[in-house]
PAVEXDO-788872 format. One record per residue (C-alpha): x, y, z. Coordinates in pm, whole numbers, plus 32768, in hexadecimal, padded with zeros to 4 digits. Each point is the difference from the previous one (the first is absolute). Layout:
XYZ ...
end
This chain:
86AA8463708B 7F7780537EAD 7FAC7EB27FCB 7F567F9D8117 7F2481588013 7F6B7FB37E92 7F8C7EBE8041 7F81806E817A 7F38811E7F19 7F7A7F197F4C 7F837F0980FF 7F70810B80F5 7F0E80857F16 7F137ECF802B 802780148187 7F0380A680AE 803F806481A0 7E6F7FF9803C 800D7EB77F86 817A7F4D804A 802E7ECA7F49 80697EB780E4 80E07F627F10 816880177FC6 800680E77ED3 7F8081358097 81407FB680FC 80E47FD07ECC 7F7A81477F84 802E8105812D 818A7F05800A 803280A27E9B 7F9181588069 80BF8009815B 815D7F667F7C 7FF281327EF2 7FBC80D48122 819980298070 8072807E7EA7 7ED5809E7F7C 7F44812E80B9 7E7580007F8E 7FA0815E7FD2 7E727FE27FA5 7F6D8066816F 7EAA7F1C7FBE 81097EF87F5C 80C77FBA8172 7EA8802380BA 7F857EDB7F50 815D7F348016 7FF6807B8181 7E967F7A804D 803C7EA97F24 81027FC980FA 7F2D8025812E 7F377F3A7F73 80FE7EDC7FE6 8085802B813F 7EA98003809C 7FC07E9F7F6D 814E7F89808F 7FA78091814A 7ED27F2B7FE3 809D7EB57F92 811C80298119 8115805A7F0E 8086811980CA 8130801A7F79 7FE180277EA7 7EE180ED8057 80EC81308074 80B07FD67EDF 7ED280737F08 7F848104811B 8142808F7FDA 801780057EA3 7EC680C5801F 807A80FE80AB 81157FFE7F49 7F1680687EDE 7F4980FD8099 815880DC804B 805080F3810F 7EBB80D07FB3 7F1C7EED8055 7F4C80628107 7FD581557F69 7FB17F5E7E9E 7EFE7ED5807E 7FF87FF5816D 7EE37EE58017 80CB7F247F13 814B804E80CD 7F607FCF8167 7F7B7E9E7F80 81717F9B7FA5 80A3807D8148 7EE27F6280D9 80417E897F13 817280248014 7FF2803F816F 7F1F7EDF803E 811A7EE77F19 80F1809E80D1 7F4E7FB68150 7FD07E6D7F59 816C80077F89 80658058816C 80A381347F6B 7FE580F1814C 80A181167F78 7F7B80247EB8 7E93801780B5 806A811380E1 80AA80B57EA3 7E867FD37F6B 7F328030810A 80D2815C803F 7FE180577E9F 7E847FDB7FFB 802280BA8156 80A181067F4C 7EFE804F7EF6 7EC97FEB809C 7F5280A5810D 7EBE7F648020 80277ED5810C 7F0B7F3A7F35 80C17FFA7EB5 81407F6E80AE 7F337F12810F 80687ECE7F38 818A80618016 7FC280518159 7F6A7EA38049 80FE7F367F27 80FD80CD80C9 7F937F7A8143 801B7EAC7F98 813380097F7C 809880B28148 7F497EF680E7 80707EE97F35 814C805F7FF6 8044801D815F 7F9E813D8049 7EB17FBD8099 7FF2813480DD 803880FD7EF2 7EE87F4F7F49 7F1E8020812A 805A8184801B 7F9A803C7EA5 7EFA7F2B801D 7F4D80D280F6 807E81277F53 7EE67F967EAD 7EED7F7D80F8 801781618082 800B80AB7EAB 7ECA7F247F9A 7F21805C8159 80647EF880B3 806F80648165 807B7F128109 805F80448176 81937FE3803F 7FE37F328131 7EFA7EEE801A 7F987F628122 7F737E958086 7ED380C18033 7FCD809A7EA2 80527EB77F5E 7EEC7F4F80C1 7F0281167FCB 8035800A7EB6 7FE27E6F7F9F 7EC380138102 7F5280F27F37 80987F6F7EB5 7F877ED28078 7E7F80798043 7FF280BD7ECD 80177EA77F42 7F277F2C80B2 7EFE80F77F6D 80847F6D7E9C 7FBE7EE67F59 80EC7F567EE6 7EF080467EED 8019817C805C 817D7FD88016 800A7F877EA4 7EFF80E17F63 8067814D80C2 806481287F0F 8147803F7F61 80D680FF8067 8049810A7F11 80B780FA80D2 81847FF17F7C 809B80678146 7F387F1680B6 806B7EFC7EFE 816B8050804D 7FFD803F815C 7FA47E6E803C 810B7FBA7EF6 80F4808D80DB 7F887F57814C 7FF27EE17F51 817980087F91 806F806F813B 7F797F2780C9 81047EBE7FDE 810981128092 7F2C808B8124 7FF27EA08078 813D7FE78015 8062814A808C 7E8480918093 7F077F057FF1 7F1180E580D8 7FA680B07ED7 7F6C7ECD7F63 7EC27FD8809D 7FC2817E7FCC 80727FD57E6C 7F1F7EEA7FE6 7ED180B080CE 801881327F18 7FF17F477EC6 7EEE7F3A8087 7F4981348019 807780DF7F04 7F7A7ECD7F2B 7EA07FF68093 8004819B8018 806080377E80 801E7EB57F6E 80BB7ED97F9D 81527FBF7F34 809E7EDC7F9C 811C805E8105 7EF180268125 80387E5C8034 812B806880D5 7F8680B28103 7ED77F078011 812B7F078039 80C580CB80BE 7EE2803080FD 7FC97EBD7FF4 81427F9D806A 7FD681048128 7EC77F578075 80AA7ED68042 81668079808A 7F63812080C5 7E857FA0804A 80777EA2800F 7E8E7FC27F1F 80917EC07F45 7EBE7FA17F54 7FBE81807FAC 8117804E7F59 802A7ECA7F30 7EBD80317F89 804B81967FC2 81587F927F35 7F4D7EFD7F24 7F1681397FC8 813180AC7F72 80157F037EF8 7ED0801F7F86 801981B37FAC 81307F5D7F35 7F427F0C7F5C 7EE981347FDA 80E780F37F34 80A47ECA7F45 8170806D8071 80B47EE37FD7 815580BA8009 7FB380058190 7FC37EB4801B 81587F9D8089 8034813080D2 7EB77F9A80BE 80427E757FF2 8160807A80B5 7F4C80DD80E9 7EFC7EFF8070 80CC7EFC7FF7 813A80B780D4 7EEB80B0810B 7EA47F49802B 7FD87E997F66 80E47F50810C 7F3C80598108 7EE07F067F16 80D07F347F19 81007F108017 8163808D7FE8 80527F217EDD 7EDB80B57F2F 80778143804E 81707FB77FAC 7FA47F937EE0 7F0D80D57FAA 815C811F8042 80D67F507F23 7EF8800C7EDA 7F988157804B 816A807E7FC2 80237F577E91 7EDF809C7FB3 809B814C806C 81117FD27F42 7F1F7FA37E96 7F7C81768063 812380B2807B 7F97804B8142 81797FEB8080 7F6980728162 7F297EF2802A 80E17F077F99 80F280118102 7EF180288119 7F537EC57F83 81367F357FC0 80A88073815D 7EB07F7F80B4 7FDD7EED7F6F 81497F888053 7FD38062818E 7EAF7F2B7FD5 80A17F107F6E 80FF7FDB8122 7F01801E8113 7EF47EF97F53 816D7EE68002 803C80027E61 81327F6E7FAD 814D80F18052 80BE7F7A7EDC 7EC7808C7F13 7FFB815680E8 817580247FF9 7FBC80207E6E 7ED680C78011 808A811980FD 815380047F42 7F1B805B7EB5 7F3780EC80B4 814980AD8094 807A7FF37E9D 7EE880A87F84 7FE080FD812E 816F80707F4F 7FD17FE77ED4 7EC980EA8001 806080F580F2 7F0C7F97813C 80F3806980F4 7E93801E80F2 7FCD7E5C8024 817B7FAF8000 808280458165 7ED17ED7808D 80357EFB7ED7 8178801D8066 7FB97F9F8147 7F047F127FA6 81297F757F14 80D27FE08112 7F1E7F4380ED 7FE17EE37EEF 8174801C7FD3 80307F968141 7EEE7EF18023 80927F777EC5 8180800E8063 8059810A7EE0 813180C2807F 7FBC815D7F39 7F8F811B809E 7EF680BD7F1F 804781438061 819680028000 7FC77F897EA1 7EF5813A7F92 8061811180DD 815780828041 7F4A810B811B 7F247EC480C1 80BD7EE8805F 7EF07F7F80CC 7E9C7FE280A2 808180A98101 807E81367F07 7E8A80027F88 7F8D8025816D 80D781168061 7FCB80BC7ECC 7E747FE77FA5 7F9B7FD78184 7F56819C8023 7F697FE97E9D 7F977EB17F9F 7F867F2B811D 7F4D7F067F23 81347FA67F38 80BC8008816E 7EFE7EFB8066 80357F267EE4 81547FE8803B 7FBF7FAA8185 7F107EDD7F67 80FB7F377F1B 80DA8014810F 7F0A7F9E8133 7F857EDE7EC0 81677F827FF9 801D7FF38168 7EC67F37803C 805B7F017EF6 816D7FCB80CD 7F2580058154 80AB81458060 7EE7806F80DE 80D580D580EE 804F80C67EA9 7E867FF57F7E 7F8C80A48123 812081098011 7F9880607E6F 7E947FDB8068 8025811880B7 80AF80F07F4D 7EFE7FA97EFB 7EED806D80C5 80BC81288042 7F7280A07EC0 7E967FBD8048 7F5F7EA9802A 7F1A7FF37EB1 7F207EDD7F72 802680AD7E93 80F47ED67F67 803C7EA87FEC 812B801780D2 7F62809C8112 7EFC7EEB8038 81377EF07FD5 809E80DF80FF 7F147FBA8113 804C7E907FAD 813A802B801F 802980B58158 7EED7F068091 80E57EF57F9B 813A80AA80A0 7F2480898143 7FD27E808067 81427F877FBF 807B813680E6 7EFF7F9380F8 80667EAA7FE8 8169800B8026 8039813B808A 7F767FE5816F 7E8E7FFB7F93 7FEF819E800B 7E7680377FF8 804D81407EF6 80507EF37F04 7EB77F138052 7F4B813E7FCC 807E80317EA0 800A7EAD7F8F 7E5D7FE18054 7FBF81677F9E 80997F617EA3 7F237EE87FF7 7ED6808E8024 804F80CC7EF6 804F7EF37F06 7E9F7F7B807F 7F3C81197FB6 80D080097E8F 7FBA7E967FD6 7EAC804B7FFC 801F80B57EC4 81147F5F7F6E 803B7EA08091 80B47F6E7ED9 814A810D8064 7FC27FEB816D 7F767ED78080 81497F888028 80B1810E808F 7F517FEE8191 
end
């Protein structure tokens, strides 16, 4: 220990925190210093502040080249350093650490070390604003993890702290109004004053579209009617107060809610490309993949070929990855992959690239994506002939789609209905119709939406299935109905999009 503290001495003394080095030696340094650490107690107060902050400052920069893992290990070295009286002693310096470590825990998939942080920050400080960033990593890490609704509790919980109220039931009604008026607020905009509005400078504001923004991929799933409000309100708490580099989401997200709800294809294409550009505006190109997956998952399709899009997935996940946006790499890789199957790629390629994604769904903790890529897994397991069921092998508690159903059918209707759509996939491929238009059914059960890929494939499907029924099954007029209520649907998509659905009526 001796040893290793007299050279650290000697090598700290030309590092400076305001100004961290990039190369390896300032690393080798703060090595010295923090292997001396476990035999040698440092008694100088100012001497363990500076020890403390050199080590945020190294996990920082691992943070920001995606080395996670080695990250936590200086962060908690320094607060190691800083002792049991270091929130007393240098509570800035001490809140900094927590709110780092917390974060390399949320990227290492480390659930319960986040919650042991974010309580500890909890703990020590009263004003909401000093622990809004533990709050935030918090809810990702819950919603991630498969624990969506406790995300979207606390989630609601900060917007509230932060001024941000929202009704607890929302109706048709409100959701209409409030995209209408959304809607005629912008047409008074052009993209020049888009681009050259204000920025906003009001923290909470800041935070509070942080928060919708993060939240959003789980209210999807679980209660998508809060999306076209989320993305209304940041709409105009960025034309009220100003613009962040996070206000692209709700530009996108009301975008998406233009086309799925106002059914305004043109508009909201136009409105999402919009998005990009506040990106390209505040020069964040950490959010390029998140929006590329957005985009890409909810509004190009309806413009661009499927095999652009898929694509377009696949790379937006690597690029996640290069940043550590463990998130977005899963929902970009899991998308691309039911693109993929829908646009007729190769199975033997898919088979490969949903086993990796599953993988990596372990691996990192993303319990949220893993229940659908199972049962997408499954569907190509039995198109190819593979005899392995995907959930027997991951889940002792699910042995099936139908476990899935029965146990996420009153809380997550959107996972439900991707479930219902491998299967009701499968079944059209084996010219089950009887069975595609049983499923159809209990698909539409939850809500008939125009918000994903598969719902527009579904319409396909069941207009596919409706005249076979009416065809072979004493030409019922209910099934003629449905199979030319389909196909004028396709039409009036085709008109957008004609490379995916020209062929499909």
């Amino acid at each position: 220990g001796e040893l290793h503290y007299n050279i650290g001495v000697q090598l700290v003394k030309y590092i400076s925190p305001s100004n961290f080095p990039t190369g390896k030696e300032s690393f080798v340094a703060i090595d010295q210093i923090n292997k001396a650490s476990s035999s040698v107690y440092f008694t100088d107060l100012s001497f363990r502040n500076h020890l403390a902050t050199l080590n945020l400052k190294a996990g920082e920069r691992l943070i920001e080249t995606a080395e996670s893992s080695s990250a936590l290990v200086y962060l908690q070295h320094g607060i190691r350093h800083l002792g049991r009286d270091g929130w007393e002693e240098n509570y800035e310096l001490c809140l900094k650490l927590y709110e780092s470590a917390c974060q390399a825990c949320y990227l290492n998939g480390f659930v319960n070390r986040v919650v042991f942080y974010a309580e500890e920050i909890d703990k020590h400080t009263t004003d909401f604003m000093r622990r809004v960033k533990a709050v935030w990593i918090l809810i990702q890490t819950l919603g991630s993890s498969g624990k969506p609704e406790m995300a979207i509790e606390k989630a609601f919980s900060a917007l509230r702290e932060l001024g941000e109220e929202f009704p607890e039931g929302v109706t048709e009604a409100d959701i209409f109004s409030t995209l209408s008026s959304t809607k005629a607020l912008l047409s008074t905009y052009t993209i020049e004053m888009i681009l050259n509005a204000p920025k906003l400078r009001d923290e909470r504001k800041q935070w509070a579209i942080k928060i919708m923004d993060n939240i959003s991929p789980f209210l999807f799933q679980i209660n998508p009617v809060y999306l076209p409000i989320f993305g209304c309100r940041t709409v105009h708490i960025s034309l009220s107060h100003g613009f962040c580099r996070d206000s692209w989401f709700g530009f996108l997200s009301y975008a998406h809610s233009v086309v799925s709800i106002l059914a305004d294809i043109d508009e909201g294409y136009r409105w999402a490309k919009i998005a990009g550009f506040i990106i390209d505006r505040f020069n964040a190109k950490s959010l390029l993949p998140r929006f590329k997956c957005v985009i890409n998952g909810g509004v190009n399709f309806w413009k661009e070929p499927l095999q652009s899009t898929a694509s377009a997935l696949a790379e937006s996940s690597k690029e996640a990855i290069a940043i550590g946006d463990v998130e977005y790499v899963m929902y970009g890789s899991s998308l691309s992959c039911v693109q993929n199957l829908l646009c007729g790629n190769k199975l033997s390629t898919l088979e490969k690239d949903i086993a990796v994604t599953v993988s990596g769904m372990v691996r990192m903790n993303q319990a949220y994506f893993l229940f659908s890529q199972l049962s997408l897994q499954k569907a190509v397991y039995t198109l190819t002939g593979i005899k392995n069921d995907p959930f027997e092998i991951k889940f002792a508690s699910m042995k099936n789609e139908t476990d899935v159903i029965s146990a996420f059918s009153a809380t997550r209707p959107f996972l439900v209905q991707g479930v219902y759509f491998n299967i009701i996939f499968t079944a059209v491929l084996f010219r089950r119709f009887d069975e595609v238009s049983e499923v159809a059914e209990k698909y539409l059960s939850f809500g008939q939406q125009k918000s994903r890929l598969q719902d527009l494939f579904l319409v396909f499907f069941q207009g596919l299935a409706a005249f076979h029924m009416f065809r072979h099954q004493g030409r019922d007029a209910k099934w003629l109905r449905i199979g030319e209520s389909s196909m004028r649907q396709l039409q009036l998509w085709a008109g957008h999009s004609s490379w995916n659905f020209d062929n499909k009526f």
